[in-house]
ROKETOR-853985 format. One record per residue (C-alpha): residue number from 1; residue in one letter; x negated, y negated, z negated. Coordinates in pm, 1 decimal. Example, Ala and Ser with C-alpha at 12.3 -4.5 7.8 and 13.67 -1.06 7.14 Angstrom:
# ROKETOR-853985
 num residu        u        v        w
   1      A  -1230.0    450.0   -780.0
   2      S  -1367.0    106.0   -714.0
***
This chain:
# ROKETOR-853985
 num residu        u        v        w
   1      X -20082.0  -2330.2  12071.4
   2      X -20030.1  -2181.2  12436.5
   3      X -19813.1  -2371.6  12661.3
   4      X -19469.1  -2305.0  12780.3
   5      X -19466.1  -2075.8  13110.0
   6      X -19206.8  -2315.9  13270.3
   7      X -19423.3  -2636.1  13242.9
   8      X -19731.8  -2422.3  13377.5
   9      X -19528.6  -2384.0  13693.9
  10      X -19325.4  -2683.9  13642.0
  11      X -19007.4  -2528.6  13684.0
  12      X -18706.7  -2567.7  13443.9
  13      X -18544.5  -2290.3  13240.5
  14      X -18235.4  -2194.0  13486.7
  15      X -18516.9  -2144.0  13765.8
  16      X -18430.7  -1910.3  14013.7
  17      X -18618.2  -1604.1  14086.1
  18      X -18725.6  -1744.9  14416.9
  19      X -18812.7  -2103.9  14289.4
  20      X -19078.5  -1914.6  14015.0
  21      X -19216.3  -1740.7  14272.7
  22      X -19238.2  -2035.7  14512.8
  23      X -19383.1  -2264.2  14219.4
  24      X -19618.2  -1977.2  14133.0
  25      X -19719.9  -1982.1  14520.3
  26      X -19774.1  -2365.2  14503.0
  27      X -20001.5  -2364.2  14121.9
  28      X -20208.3  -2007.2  14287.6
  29      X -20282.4  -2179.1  14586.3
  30      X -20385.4  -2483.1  14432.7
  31      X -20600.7  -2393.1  14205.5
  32      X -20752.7  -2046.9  14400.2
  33      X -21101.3  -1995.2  14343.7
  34      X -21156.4  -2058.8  14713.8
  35      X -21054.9  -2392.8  14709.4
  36      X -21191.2  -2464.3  14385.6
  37      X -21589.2  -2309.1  14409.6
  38      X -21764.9  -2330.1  14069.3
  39      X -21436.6  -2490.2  13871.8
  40      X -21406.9  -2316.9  13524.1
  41      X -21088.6  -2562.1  13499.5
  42      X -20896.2  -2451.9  13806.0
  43      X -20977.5  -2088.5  13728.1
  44      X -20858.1  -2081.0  13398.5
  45      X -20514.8  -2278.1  13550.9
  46      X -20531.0  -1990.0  13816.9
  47      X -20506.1  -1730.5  13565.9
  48      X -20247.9  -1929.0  13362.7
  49      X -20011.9  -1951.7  13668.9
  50      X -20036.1  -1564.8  13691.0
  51      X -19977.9  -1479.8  13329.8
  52      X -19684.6  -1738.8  13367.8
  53      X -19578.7  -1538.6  13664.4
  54      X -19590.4  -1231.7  13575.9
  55      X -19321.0  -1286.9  13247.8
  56      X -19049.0  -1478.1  13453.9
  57      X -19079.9  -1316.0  13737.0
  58      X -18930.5   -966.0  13537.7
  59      X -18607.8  -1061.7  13434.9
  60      X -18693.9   -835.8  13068.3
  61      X -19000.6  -1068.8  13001.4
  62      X -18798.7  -1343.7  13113.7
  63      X -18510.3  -1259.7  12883.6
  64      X -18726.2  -1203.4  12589.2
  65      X -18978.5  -1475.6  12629.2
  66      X -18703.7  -1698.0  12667.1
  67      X -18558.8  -1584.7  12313.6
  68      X -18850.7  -1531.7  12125.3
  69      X -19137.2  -1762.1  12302.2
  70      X -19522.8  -1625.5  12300.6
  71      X -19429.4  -1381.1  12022.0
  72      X -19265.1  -1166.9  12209.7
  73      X -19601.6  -1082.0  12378.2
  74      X -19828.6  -1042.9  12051.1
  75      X -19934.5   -759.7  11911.6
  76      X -20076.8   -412.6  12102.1
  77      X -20133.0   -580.0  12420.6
  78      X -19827.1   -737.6  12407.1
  79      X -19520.4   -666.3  12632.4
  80      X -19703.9   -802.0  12947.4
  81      X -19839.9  -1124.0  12893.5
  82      X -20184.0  -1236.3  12855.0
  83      X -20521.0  -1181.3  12909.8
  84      X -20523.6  -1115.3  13267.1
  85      X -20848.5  -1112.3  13491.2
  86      X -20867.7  -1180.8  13875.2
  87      X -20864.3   -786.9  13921.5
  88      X -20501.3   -775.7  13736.7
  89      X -20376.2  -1131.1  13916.0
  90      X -20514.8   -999.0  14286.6
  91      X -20419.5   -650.1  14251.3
  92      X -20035.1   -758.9  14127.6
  93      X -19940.7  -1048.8  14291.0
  94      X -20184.0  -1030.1  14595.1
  95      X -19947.2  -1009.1  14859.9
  96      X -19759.9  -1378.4  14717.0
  97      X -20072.9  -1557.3  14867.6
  98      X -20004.1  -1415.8  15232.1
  99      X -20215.9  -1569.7  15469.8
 100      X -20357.8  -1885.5  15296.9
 101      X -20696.7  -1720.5  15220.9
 102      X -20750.1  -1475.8  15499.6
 103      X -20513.6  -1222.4  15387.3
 104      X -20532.6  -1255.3  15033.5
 105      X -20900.7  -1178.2  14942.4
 106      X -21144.2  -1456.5  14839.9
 107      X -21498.1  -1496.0  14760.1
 108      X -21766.0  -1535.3  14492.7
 109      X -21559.1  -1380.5  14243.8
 110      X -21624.5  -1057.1  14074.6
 111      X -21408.4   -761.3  14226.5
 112      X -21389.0   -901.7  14569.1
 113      X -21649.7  -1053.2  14830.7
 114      X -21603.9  -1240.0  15181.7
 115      X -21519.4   -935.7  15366.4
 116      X -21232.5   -854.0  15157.2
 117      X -21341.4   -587.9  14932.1
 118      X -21172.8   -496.0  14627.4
 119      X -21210.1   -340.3  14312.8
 120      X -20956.9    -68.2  14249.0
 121      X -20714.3     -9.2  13919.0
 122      X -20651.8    321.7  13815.9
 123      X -20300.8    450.8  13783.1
 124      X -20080.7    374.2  13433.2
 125      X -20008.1    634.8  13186.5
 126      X -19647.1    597.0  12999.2
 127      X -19587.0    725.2  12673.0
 128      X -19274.7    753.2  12397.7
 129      X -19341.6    669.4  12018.5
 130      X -19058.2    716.5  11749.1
 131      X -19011.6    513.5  11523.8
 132      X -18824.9    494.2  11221.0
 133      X -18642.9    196.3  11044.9
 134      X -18916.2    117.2  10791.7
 135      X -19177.9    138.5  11039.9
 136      X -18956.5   -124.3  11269.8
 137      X -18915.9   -299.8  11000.1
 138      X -19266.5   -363.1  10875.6
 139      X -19479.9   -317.3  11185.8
 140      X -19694.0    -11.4  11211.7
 141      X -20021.5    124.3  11338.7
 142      X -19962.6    447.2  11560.7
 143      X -20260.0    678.1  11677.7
 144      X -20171.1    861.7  11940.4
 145      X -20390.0   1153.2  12148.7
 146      X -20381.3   1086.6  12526.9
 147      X -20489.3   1270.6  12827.0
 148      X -20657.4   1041.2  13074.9
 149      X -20863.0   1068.4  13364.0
 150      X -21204.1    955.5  13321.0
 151      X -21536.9    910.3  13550.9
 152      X -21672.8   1241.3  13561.3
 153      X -22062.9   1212.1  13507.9
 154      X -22274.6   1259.3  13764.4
 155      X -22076.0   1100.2  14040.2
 156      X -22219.6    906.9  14294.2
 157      X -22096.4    711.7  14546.7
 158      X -22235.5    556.7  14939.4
 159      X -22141.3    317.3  15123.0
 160      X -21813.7    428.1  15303.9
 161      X -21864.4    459.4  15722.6
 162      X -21522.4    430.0  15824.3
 163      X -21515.9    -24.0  15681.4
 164      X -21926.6    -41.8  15646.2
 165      X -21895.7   -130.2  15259.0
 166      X -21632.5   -406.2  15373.7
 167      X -21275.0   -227.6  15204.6
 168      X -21132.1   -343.2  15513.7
 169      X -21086.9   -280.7  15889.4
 170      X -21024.1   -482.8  16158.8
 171      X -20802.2   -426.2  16488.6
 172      X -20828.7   -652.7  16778.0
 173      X -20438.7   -591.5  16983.9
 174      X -20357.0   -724.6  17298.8
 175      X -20024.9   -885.5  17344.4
 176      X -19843.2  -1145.0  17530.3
 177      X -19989.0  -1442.7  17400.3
 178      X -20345.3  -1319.9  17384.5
 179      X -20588.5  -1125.2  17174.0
 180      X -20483.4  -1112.3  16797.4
 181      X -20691.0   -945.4  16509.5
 182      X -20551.6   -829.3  16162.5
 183      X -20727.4   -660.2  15888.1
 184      X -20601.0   -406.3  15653.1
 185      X -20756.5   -185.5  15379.8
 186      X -20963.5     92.8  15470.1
 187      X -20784.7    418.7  15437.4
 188      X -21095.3    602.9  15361.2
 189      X -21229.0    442.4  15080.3
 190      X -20865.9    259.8  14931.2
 191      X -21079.7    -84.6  14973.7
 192      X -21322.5     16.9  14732.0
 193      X -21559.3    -31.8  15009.7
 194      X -21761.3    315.6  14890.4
 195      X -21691.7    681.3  14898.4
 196      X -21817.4    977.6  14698.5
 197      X -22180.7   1126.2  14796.6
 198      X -22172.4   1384.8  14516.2
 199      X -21940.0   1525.9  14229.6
 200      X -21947.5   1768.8  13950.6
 201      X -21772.3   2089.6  14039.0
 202      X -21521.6   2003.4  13688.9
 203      X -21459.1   1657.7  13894.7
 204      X -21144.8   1605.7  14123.1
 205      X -21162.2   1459.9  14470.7
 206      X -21172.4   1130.2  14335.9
 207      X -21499.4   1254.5  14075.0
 208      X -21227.0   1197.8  13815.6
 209      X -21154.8   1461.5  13511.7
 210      X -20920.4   1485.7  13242.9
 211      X -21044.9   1387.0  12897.7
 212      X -20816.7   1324.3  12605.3
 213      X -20894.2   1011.9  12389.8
 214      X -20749.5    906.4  12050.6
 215      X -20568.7    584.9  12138.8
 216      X -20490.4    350.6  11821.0
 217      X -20184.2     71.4  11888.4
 218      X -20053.4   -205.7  11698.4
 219      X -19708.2   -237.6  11677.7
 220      X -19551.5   -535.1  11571.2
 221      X -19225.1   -563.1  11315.1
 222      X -18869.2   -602.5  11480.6
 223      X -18900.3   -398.2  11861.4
 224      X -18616.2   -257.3  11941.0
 225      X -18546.3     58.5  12095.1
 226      X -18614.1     36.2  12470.4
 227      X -18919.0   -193.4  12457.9
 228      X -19254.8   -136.9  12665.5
 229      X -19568.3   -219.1  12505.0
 230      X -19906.6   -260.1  12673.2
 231      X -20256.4   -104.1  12601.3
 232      X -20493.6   -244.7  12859.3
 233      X -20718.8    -25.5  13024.2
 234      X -20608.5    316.1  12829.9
 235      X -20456.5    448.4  13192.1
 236      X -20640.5    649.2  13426.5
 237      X -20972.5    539.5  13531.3
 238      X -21023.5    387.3  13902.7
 239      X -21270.6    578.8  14145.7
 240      X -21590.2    427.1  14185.1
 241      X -21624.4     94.5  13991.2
 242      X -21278.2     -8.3  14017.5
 243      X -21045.3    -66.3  13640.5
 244      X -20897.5    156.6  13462.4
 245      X -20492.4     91.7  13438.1
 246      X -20262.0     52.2  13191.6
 247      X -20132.6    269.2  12908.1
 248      X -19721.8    194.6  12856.5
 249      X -19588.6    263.0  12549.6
 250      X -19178.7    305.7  12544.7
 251      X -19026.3    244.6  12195.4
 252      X -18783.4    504.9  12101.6
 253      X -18595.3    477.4  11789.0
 254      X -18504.8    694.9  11483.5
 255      X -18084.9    700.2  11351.0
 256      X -18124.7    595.8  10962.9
 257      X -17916.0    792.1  10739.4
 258      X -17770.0    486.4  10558.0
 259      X -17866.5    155.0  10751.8
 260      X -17724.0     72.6  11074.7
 261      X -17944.4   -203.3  11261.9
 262      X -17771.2   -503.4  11458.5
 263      X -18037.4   -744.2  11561.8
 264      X -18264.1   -870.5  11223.4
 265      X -17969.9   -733.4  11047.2
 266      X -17883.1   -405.8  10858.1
 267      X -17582.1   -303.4  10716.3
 268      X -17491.8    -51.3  10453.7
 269      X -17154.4    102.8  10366.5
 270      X -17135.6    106.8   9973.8
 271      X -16796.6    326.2   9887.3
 272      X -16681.0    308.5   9487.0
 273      X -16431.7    422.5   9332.7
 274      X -16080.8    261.3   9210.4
 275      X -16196.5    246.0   8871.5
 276      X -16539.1    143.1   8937.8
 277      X -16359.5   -166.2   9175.5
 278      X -16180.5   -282.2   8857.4
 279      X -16407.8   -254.9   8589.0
 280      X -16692.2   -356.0   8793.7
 281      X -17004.6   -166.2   8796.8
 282      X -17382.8   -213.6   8919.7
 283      X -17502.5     37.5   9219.8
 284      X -17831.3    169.8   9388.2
 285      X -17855.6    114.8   9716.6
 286      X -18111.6    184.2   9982.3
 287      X -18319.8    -99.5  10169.4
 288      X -18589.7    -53.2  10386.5
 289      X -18824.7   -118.5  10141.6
 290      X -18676.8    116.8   9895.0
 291      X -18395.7    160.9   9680.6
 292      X -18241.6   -175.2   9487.4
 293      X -17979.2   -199.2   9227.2
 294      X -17734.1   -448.9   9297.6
 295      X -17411.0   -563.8   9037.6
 296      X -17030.4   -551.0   9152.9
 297      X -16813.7   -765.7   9003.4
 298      X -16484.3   -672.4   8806.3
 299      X -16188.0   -683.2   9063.4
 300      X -16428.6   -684.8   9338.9
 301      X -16204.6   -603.2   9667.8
 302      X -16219.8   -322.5   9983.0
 303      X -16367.9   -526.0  10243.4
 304      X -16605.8   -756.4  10026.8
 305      X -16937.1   -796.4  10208.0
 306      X -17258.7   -889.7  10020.0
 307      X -17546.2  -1028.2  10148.4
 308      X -17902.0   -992.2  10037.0
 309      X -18115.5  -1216.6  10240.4
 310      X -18449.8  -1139.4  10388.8
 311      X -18359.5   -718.1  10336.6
 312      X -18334.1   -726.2  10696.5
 313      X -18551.7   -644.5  10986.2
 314      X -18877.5   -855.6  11023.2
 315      X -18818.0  -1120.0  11314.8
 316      X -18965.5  -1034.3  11629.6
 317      X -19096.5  -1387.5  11663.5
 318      X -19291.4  -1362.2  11328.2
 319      X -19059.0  -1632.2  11156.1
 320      X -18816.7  -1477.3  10879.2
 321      X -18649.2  -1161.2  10818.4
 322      X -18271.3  -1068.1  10877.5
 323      X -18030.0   -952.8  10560.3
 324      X -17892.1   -670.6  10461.7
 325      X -17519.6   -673.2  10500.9
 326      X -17349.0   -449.3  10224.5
 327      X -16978.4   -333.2  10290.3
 328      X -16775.4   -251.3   9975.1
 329      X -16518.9    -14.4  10050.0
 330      X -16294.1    133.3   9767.7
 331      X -16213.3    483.9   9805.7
 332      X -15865.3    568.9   9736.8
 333      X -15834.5    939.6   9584.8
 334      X -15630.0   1156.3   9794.6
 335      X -15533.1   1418.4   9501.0
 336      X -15428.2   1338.0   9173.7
 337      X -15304.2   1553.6   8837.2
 338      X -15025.1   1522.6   8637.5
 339      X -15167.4   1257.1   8377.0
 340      X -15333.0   1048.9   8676.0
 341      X -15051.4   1043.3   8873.8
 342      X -14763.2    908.5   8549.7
 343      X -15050.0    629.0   8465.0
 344      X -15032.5    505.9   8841.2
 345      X -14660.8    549.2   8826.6
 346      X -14588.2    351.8   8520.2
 347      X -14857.3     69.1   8667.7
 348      X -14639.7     86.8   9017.0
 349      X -14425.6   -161.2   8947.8
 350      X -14667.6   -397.5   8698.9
 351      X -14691.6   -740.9   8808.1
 352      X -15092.3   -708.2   8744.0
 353      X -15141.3   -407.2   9007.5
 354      X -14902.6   -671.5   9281.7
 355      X -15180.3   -787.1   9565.1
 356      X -15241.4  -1179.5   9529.3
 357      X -15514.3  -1269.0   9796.7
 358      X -15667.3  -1609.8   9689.5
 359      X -15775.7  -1871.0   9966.7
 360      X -16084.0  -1766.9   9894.5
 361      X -15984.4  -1424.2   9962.4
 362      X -16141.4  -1408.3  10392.3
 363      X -15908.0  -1201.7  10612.1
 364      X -16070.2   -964.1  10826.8
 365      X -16121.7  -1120.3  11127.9
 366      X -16286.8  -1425.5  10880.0
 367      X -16513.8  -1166.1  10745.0
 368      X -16635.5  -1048.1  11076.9
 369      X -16725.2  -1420.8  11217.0
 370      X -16922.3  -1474.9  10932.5
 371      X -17122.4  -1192.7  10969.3
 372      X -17191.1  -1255.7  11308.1
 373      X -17279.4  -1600.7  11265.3
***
C-alpha cells in the first residue's frame, strides 16, 4: 500500500501551499543524491518527496487526491502522480533546491554530471477524447493516432563549443563586494551539453521530424468531464539524448439522451400516465448497462423517486458504484373528449380522488435531501 503524501512530507491536511513546498524543500534536501552517495534508501525517499510534491502542490491533484486517495492517480499514467525519475523531479521542481547543491545540479546520477549538465525533455502534446456515459461508466481503452516529433535518423551530435560539453556557462562580475561567479545554462546547446554535427534534410533544426504513432490509453471508470490524464513519454521527443515529454489527455464528455450524471449518480425522468399511476404498471427503462424493466406500484405518486443501487457510475476510487435515481412524474393530459372529460367530472367531487398525503408521504424538499445524501 503506498503511503499518504502528507506523512511523506510530514505536513497535515490543511497545509498551506507554502508549508508543502517548504516541507518538500526540507525531505529533497535531505535525502538529495549528493548528500546521500550510493543510498538506494534516500533515493527512493527523494523521489517519494517529489511525487508527493508534485500532487499537493496543484491545487486539482490536491483536491482530488484528497477525495479519492492513490486512486485518483491509477490507470493511463494516472492524473500526475507516480513513477517519476530524477530527469522528471530535476527538470520540474529544479529551481525549489536553489542554491543548496550548486545551483540545482548534482552528480553521479544519470541525466546530470558535476558540471551541471542536463538531459533535456521534449515538449507535451495535449489531446481531447469523448466519451460517452457507458464508456465513463465502465472504463475504456481508447487508441488514438498522434503526430509527434521523433529523432530523425541519422542525426549526430558534437560536443557543443559555446559550454565545452558542460550545459552550462560561467560569468565571473565585478561588483562592490568583490568578484562573484554564477552559472546558467548554455544558450547554445539548452544544457544538453551537445549540438548537432549533421541532420537529414527531412529533419528540423533540432534533427527532429514529425511521425504519427498509434497511442493506446487506459482509461479508468468514473472521470469526469474536465480531467487530464497522463501518457508518459508519448510527447515530443528531446534533441539529442534528452526525454521525450508528456502526452495530456483532456476528458471531454458526451450529453446522454436519458441519464443525467451527478457525481456516481444518474438520474432518469420516467413520465406515465394517470391511468398507468393508478393501476400501477411495470416500465423499461434505460441504464448504462442496458435497458431494465422495473414495477410501479398501484397509486404510486408524481414525485416518487426510486432507487436502484449500484446502476450508477463506477467510483473513481475503485470501491462501489453510484445508483440510478428514477423520477416518476405523472403526466396530466392537457385535452380531453366528451366521455373522458364527464368520467373526471362525476369523480371531481369523490372522496377517493381527495389528496391524503400519508407521513410517509416525503415533501419535496424531504425528497431532495435524501437524494443528496
Amino acid at each position: 500500500m503506498k503511503e499518504d503524501y502528507y506523512d511523506i512530507l510530514g505536513i497535515g491536511k490543511n497545509a498551506s501551499a507554502a508549508e508543502i513546498k517548504k516541507a518538500y524543500r526540507k525531505k529533497a534536501i535531505e535525502f538529495h543524491p549528493d548528500k546521500n552517495p550510493g543510498d538506494a534508501k534516500a533515493e527512493e525517499m527523494f523521489k517519494k518527496a517529489a511525487e508527493a510534491y508534485e500532487v499537493l502542490s496543484d491545487p486539482n491533484k490536491k483536491s482530488r487526491y484528497d477525495q479519492y486517495g492513490h486512486a485518483a492517480f491509477e490507470g493511463g499514467g494516472g492524473f500526475g502522480g507516480g513513477g517519476m525519475n530524477m530527469d522528471d523531479i530535476f527538470s520540474q521542481f529544479g529551481d525549489i533546491f536553489g542554491g543548496a547543491f550548486g545551483g540545482g545540479g548534482f552528480s553521479g546520477f544519470s541525466g546530470f554530471s558535476g558540471g551541471g549538465q542536463r538531459r533535456s525533455k521534449g515538449s507535451n502534446l495535449r489531446i481531447r477524447v469523448k466519451l460517452n456515459l457507458e464508456e465513463i461508466a465502465n472504463g475504456v481503452e481508447k487508441t488514438v493516432k498522434v503526430k509527434r516529433k521523433v529523432q530523425a535518423e541519422g542525426v549526430t551530435y558534437k560536443t557543443c563549443g559555446t559550454c565545452g560539453g558542460r550545459g552550462q556557462v560561467t560569468k565571473i562580475t565585478n561588483t562592490i563586494l568583490g568578484r562573484m561567479q554564477t552559472a546558467a545554462t548554455c544558450s547554445a546547446c539548452g544544457g544538453s551539453g551537445q549540438i548537432i554535427d549533421s541532420k537529414p534534410s527531412d529533419a528540423d533544426a533540432q534533427g527532429l521530424k514529425v511521425s504519427e504513432e498509434t497511442v493506446s490509453i487506459n482509461i479508468p471508470a468514473g472521470v469526469e468531464e474536465g480531467m487530464q490524464l497522463k501518457v508518459p513519454n508519448k510527447g515530443n521527443d528531446a534533441p539529442g539524448d534528452g526525454i521525450p515529454g508528456d502526452l495530456l489527455v483532456a476528458i471531454e464528455t458526451e450529453e446522454h439522451p436519458t441519464l443525467k450524471r451527478e457525481g456516481d449518480n444518474l438520474h432518469y425522468d420516467l413520465y406515465i400516465s394517470y391511468s398507468d399511476a393508478v393501476l400501477g404498471t411495470s416500465k423499461e427503462i434505460d441504464t448504462v448497462g442496458g435497458k431494465v424493466r422495473i414495477k410501479l406500484e398501484a397509486g404510486i405518486q408524481s414525485g416518487k423517486i426510486l432507487r436502484l443501487r449500484g446502476k450508477g457510475i463506477s467510483s473513481l476510487s475503485g470501491y462501489g458504484s453510484g445508483d440510478l435515481l428514477v423520477h416518476v412524474n405523472v403526466w396530466t393530459p392537457k385535452e380531453l373528449n366528451k366521455e373522458q372529460r364527464e368520467f373526471f367530472e362525476r369523480m371531481q367531487n369523490n372522496e377517493n380522488f381527495e389528496p391524503r398525503p400519508e407521513r410517509s408521504d416525503k415533501s419535496f424538499f424531504e425528497k431532495v435531501k435524501d437524494m443528496f445524501s
